[in-house]
N, C-alpha and C positions, 0 to 999 in steps of 0.2 A: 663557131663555138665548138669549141671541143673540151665536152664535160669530163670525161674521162669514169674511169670504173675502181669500185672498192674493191670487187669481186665480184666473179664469176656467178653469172647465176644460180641459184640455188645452192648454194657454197655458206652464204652468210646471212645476217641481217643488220638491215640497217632503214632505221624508220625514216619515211617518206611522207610529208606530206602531200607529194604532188600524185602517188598511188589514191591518195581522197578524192583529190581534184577527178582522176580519171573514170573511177567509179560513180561518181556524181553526174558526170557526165553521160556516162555509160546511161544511168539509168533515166535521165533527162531524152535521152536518144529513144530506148526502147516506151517509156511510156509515153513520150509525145505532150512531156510538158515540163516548166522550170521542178528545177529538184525541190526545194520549198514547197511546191504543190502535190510533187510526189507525196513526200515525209507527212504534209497534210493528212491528204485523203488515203494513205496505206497504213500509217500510224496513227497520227493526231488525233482524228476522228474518231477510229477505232478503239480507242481506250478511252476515250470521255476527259480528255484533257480537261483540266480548270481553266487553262491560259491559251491565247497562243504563243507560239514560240518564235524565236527570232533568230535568222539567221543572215550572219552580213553579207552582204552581197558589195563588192568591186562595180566598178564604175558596171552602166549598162544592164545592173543586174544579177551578173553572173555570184553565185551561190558561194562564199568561201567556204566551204564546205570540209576543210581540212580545220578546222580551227573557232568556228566561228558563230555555234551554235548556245541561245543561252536559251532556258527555260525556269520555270517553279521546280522545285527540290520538288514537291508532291508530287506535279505529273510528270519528273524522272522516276521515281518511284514506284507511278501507274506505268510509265515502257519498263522499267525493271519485271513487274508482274508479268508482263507478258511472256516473261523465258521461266515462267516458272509454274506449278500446277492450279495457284490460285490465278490466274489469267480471267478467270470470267467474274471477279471483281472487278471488271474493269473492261470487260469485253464481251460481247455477246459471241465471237468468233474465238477459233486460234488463230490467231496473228504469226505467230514463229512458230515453224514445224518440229516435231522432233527431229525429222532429218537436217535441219541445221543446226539445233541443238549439239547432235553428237557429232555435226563437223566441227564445230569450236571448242567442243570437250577431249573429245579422240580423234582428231584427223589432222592437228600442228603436226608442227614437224621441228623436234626438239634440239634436234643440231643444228639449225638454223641460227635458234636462240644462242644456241651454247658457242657460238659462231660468232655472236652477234659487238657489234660495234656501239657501244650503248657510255653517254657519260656520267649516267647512275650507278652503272655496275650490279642492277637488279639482275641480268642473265646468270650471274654466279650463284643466286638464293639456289640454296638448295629444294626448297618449297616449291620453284616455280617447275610447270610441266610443259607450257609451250606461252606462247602466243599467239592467234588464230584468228583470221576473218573479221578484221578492223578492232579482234578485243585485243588489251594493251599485255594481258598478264589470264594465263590460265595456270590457276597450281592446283595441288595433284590431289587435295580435299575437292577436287572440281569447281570451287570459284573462278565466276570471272568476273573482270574488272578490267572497265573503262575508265580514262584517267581525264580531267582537264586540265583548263589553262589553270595557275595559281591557285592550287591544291583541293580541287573538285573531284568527287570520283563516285560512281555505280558499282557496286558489289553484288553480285547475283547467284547465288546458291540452287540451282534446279531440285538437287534431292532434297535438301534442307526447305524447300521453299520461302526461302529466306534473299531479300531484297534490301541494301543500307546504300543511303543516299547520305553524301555529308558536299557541304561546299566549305571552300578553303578560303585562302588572303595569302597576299603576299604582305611581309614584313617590312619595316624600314629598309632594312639592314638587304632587301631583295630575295630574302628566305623563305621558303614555304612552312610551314608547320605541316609535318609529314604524319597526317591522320591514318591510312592504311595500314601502315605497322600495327599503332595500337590498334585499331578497330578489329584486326585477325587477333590481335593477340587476346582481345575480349569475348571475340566467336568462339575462341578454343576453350576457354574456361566453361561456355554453356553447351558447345557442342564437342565433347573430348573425341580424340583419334580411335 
């Protein structure tokens, strides 16, 4: 097999699912149990989920962990809390540190994006500041935002502590209704620059 290269490392970007897989992995390795049980007992728990959550797992098990995670709108909304100051609605602990807070806010790396191989053509927003540490889109009011399959997406404001969970559909026609535009362009009307 010869995969072959877009570029050079640290040159560009170009999303990966299989950078999930490895991560998932990773930490299946370091705490000595399936990732499902991780995300359990390091999250799920910790914020007083309603649900449990589901994540597909491939023959034997194995976690598709790049893809394949469904939960309640509410208890994405209780992990949204946990990046933001009201956290102990929801948690007796801090769950997310500030220090990885301000890796995902201030520690991208912005010509990567600007670099990046993308067939949305979102790297060109002038809005966006980077993308960071498994989030899909940091822009430069400091939102971040994870995105799902067929038009799902987490919105999480730290300074605002402001959390908007919305889930999507795909269309006949194979389309998504592209909710993120407007939901910022509703943010800005309550919260001006």
């Amino acid at each position: 097999m010869k995969p072959g290269r877009w570029a050079d490392q640290g040159v560009g970007f170009d999303y990966s699912g299989a950078n999930t897989f490895v991560l998932s992995w990773i930490v299946e390795r370091l705490m000595a149990m399936p990732f499902q049980d991780a995300v359990t007992k390091e999250l799920w728990h910790k914020m007083g989920a309603e649900g449990d959550a589901s994540i597909f797992a491939a023959r034997y098990g194995i976690a598709l962990s790049s893809g394949g995670f469904l939960a309640k709108a509410r208890d994405m909304a209780r992990f949204g809390l946990l990046f933001t100051p009201s956290y102990k609605k929801v948690s007796s602990e801090k769950v997310i540190s500030d220090r990885y807070l301000d890796m995902i806010i201030n520690k991208g790396r912005p010509e990567l994006l600007a670099n990046a191989r993308s067939a949305d053509g979102d790297s060109a927003d002038p809005e966006i500041k980077h993308n960071s540490y498994q989030w899909d889109v940091v822009y430069n009011n400091n939102d971040i935002y994870k995105g799902g399959w067929a038009g799902q997406g987490l919105l999480i404001n730290h300074e605002r502590d402001l959390v908007a969970v919305y889930l999507g559909y795909i269309k006949e026609d194979g389309s998504e209704l592209a909710v993120l535009p407007r939901l910022r362009e509703l943010l800005k009307t309550i919260y001006p620059e």
